[in-house]
C-alpha positions in Angstrom: 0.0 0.0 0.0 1.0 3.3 -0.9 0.7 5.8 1.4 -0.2 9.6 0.4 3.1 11.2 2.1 5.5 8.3 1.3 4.6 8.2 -2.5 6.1 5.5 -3.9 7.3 3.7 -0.7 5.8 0.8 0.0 4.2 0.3 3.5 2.3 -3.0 5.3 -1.0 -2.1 6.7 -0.5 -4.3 9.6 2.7 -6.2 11.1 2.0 -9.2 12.5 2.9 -9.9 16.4 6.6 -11.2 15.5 6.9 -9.4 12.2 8.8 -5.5 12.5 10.7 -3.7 9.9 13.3 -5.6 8.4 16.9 -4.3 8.9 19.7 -4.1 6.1 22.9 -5.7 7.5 25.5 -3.5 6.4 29.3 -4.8 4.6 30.8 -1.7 4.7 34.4 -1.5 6.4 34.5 1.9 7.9 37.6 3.8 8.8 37.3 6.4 11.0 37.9 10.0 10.3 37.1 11.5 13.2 35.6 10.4 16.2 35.2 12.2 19.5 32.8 14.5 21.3 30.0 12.4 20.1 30.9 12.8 16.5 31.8 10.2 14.7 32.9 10.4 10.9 34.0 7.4 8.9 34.6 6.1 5.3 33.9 3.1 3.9 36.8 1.4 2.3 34.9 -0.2 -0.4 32.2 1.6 -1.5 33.8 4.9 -0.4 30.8 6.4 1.4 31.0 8.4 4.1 28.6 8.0 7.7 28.1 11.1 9.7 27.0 10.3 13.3 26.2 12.9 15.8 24.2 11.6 18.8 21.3 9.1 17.4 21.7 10.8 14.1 23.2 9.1 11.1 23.4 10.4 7.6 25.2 9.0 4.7 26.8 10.7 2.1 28.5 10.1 -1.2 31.7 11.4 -0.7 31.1 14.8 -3.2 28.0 15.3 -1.5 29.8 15.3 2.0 32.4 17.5 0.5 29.7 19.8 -0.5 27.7 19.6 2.9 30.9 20.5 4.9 31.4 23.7 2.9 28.0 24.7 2.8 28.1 24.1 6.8 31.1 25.7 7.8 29.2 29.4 5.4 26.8 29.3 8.5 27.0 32.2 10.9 25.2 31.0 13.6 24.2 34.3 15.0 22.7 35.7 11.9 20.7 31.9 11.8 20.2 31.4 15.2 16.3 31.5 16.5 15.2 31.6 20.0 13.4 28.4 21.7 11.6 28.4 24.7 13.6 29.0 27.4 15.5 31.8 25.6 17.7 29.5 24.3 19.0 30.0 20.9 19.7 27.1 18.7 19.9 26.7 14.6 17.7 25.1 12.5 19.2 23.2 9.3 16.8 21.4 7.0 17.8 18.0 5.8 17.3 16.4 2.7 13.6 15.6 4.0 11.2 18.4 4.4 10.3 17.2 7.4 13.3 16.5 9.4 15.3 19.5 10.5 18.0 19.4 12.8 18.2 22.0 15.9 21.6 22.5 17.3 23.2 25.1 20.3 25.8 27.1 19.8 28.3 25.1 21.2 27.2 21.7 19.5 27.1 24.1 15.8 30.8 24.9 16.9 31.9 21.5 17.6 30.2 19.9 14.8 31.9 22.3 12.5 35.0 21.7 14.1 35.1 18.1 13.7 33.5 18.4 9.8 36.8 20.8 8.9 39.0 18.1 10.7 37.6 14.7 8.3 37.3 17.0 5.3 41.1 18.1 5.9 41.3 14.5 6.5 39.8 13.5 3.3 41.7 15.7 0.8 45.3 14.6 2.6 44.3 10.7 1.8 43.3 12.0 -1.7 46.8 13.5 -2.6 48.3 10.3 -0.9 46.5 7.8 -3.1 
C-alpha cells in the first residue's frame, strides 16, 4: 500500500505480532575520520561512502556530496541563523534532505560539529593527494 506522504514507498498495513521492519545488514568496512565528542565520521573502504554520526543521528553521504555539505556548513553564521526556543535559548535550525526533518543545534554543539566536519574533510583531501 501506498501511502499519500510516502509516495512511492511501499508500506504493510499491519505487522504481524513477531513481524517489524526488516533491517539491512550492512558490509561496509569503515575507517574512522574523526571520532570524538560524540561525532563520529567514517569512510567506507569499499564503497567509499561516508557515515556522519552525531548523537542518534546518522546520515550517509557520497563522498562529493559530504564535500559539499561541509562547505555549505562551515558558510553558517550562527548568529545571523540562530532562533530563540523556549527557554530563551538559541539554537539553529538546518533542513535535511527531507522536508520534514530539521535538525536543531546550540551554539556550542554548531561549533563542535563544524570543528570536527573541517577536521575529516582536511582528512579526506590529505588521503586523496596520498593515493
Amino acid at each position: 500500500m501506498l501511502g499519500p506522504r510516502n509516495k512511492g514507498v511501499e508500506t504493510k498495513k499491519h505487522l504481524g505480532p513477531r513481524q517489524g521492519p526488516k533491517l539491512q545488514k550492512m558490509s561496509c568496512t569503515p575507517e574512522v575520520l574523526v571520532d570524538a565528542d560524540g561525532v563520529n565520521i567514517s569512510i567506507c573502504k569499499g564503497c567509499q561512502r561516508i557515515g556522519f554520526s552525531y548523537n542518534n543521528i546518522l546520515i550517509g553521504f557520497e563522498k562529493k556530496d559530504f564535500k559539499t555539505f561541509v562547505r555549505s556548513f562551515s558558510l553558517i553564521e550562527f548568529e545571523k541563523c540562530c532562533v530563540m526556543f523556549p527557554g530563551g535559548e538559541r539554537q539553529l535550525i538546518i533542513n535535511s534532505m527531507h522536508r520534514d526533518i530539521q535538525f536543531n543545534f546550540k551554539q556550542s554543539e554548531f561549533k563542535k560539529i563544524a570543528n570536527h566536519l573541517n577536521q575529516a574533510l582536511a582528512l579526506l583531501s590529505a588521503k586523496e593527494i596520498l593515493s
